[in-house]
C-alpha positions, 0 to 999 in steps of 0.5 A, spaced: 348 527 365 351 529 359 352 536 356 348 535 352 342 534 358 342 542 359 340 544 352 334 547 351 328 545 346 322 546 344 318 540 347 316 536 341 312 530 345 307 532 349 307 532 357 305 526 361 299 531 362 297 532 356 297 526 354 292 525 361 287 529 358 288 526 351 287 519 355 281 523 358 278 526 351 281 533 352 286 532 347 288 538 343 283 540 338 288 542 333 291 535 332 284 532 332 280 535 327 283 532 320 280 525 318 282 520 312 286 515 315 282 510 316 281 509 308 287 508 306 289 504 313 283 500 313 280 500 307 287 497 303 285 490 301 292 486 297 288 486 289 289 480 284 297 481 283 299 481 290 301 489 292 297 492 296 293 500 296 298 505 300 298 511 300 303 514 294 310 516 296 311 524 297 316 526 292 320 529 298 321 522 301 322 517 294 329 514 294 335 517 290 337 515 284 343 510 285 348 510 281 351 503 277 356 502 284 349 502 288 351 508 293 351 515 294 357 518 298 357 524 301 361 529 303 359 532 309 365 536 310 371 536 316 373 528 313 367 525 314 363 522 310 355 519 308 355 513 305 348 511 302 346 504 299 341 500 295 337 497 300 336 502 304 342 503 309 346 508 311 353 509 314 359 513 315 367 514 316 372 519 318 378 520 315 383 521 320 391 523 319 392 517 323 387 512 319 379 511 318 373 510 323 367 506 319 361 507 323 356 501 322 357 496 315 350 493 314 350 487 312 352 485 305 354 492 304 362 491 307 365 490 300 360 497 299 363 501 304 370 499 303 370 502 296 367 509 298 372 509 302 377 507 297 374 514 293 376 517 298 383 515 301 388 508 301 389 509 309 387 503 312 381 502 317 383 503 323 377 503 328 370 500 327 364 502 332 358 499 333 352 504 333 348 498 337 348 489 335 343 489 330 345 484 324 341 488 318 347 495 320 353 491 323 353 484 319 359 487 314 364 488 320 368 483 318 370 485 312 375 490 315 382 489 317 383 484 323 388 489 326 383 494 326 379 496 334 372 494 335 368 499 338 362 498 343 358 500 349 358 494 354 351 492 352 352 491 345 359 487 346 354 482 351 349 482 345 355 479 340 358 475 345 351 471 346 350 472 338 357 468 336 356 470 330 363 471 326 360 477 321 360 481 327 367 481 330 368 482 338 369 489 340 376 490 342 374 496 346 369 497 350 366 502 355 362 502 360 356 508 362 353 513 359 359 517 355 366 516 351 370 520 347 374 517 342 380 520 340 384 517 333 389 521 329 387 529 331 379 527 330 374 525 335 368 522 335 363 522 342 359 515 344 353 517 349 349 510 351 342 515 353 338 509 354 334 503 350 331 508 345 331 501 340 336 496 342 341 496 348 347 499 346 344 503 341 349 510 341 348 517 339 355 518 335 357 525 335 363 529 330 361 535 334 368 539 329 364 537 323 357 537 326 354 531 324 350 526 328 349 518 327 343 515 330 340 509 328 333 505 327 330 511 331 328 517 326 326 516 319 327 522 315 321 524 311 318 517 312 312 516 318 317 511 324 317 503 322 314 498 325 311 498 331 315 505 332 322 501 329 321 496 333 323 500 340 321 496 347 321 502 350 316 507 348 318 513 352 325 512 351 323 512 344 320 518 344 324 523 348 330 521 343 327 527 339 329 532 345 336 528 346 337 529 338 335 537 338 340 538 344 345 536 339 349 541 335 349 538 328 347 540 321 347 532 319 343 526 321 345 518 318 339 515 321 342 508 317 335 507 314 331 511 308 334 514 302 336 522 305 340 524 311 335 528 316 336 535 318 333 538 324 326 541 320 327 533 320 327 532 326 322 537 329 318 534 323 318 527 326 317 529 334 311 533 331 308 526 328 309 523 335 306 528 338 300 527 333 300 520 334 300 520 341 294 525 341 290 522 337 292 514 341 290 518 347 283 521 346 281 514 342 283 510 348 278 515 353 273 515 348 272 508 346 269 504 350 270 497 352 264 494 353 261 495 347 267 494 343 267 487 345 259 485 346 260 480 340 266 477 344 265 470 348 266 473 356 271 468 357 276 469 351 280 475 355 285 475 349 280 475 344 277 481 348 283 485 349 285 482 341 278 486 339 278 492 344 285 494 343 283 493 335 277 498 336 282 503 339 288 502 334 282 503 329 280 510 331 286 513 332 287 512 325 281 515 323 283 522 328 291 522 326 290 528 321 290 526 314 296 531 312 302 526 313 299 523 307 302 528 303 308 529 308 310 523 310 312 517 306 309 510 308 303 515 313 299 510 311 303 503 312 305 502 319 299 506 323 296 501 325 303 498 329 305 504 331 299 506 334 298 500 338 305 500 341 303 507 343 296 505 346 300 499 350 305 504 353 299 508 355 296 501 358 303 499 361 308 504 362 
């Protein structure tokens, strides 16, 4: 188990016993007394000039102004660096005596990347690390010297050799487990593999001297989760993440996508929105009931059932998530829909 594990924390996602007594309509009262939801999910249409209706985008959560070179470089103290760009990305560098260690290159933003490292030093990059496979934050990997390592968890490395893609050069390192530690010119950067939160491999990238921690395609900043909660395969995987990040020591958070770096109120801010959503699922899952959800439906049609069952229980949860996170979250509105249906399936299956 990592250091990390014995760090204690306020438990932002409910117990497996409250989300029972959620499932069961004895969810708490505090987190179900607010309506508004279901108006601006369900009652959006897309109007005659082809956008749809959100929700507006609280002034915390809207994208900073880019500059004409199309990103944002951050200083974040110790030699390492935040690079934010058009396009909704994030990644990051350390600058070391020995040379730099880039932490993702999403697609099309290779040559972005290098430049912000060109503001900053003309050492060569020596190191590359791979936060997990995924194309949209690792399609700009060949962009860096040939000589240069290639770091991964052997899960990832799996993924890129079955992928075959030359934007995504083989990891030339490897490790196996749960943890490693790389050491590159007096620096270091700690790699932990805390299981599949979004995608196998996916690593928590931690500077503990400099306090900054990299998580990818899990938290979004000052925005509501992605679709169908970033598109994890595990939801209690997912939602224990916010726990796993708090145990760490850090002042920054990359997340590679939205246009600000989180902190921890951020993260708190997040595992308080999962807490809701999970209560909000739950008592809608205990109290809407199936028989008349689905009286209008063919009794042999067991998909259409589950289709228009499952769309009643979505549907109310909307309508019992407390309407503040309009107002608090960017995109609340968007993707509640998904995000709440992939809670209620992990509720049904895990």
């Amino acid at each position: 188990m990592s250091e990390h594990d014995s760090a204690t924390t306020a438990d932002l996602i409910l117990s497996r016993r409250t989300l029972l007594l959620a499932a069961a309509g004895l969810a708490p009262a505090a987190l179900l007394t607010q309506a508004g939801y279901a108006s601006a999910v369900f009652g959006a249409a897309p109007d005659s000039g082809g956008t749809s209706q959100f929700a507006p985008v609280p002034e915390r959560a809207r994208p900073p102004q880019f500059p004409s070179k199309e990103y944002l470089l951050d200083d974040l103290g110790g030699g390492v660096f935040g690079v934010r760009g058009v396009g909704n990305y994030q990644s990051m560098f350390l600058v070391t005596r020995r040379g730099v260690v880039a932490v993702d290159a999403p697609a099309n933003f290779g040559d972005t990347l290098l430049a912000a490292i060109g503001e900053v030093t003309d050492k060569p990059v020596t190191h590359f690390v791979y936060s997990h496979a995924h194309v949209d934050h690792t399609g700009g990997a060949h962009r860096f010297p040939p000589n240069a390592r290639y770091v991964a968890h052997e899960l990832t490395a799996e993924m890129l050799r079955k992928a075959a893609d030359p934007r995504r050069p083989l990891p030339t390192q490897t490790f196996a487990g749960q943890r490693h530690v790389l050491h590159v010119g007096g620096e270091r950067l700690i790699l932990e593999y805390r299981g599949n939160n979004h995608l196998a491999g996916n690593l928590f990238i931690h500077a503990p001297d400099q306090r900054v921690l990299m998580l990818v395609d899990v938290i979004t900043p000052r925005w509501a989760p992605f679709f169908r909660l970033g598109l994890s395969p595990n939801v209690p995987a997912y939602t224990d993440a916010t726990n796993q990040v708090l145990g760490y020591d850090f002042t920054t958070l990359i997340t590679g996508h939205a246009g600000h770096f989180g902190t921890r109120a951020d993260v708190e801010e997040h595992g308080r929105y999962l807490a809701d959503l999970q209560a909000a699922t739950g008592h809608a899952l205990g109290t809407v009931d199936f028989a008349a959800a689905v009286k209008d439906v063919s009794p042999d049609n067991y998909q259409a059932q589950a289709k228009v069952w499952t769309g009643a229980v979505v549907k109310r949860a909307a309508e019992l998530m407390p309407s503040s996170w309009l107002t608090q979250l960017g995109g609340a509105d968007v993707f509640l829909p998904d995000n709440a249906l992939a809670m209620l399936w992990s509720m049904l299956i895990d």
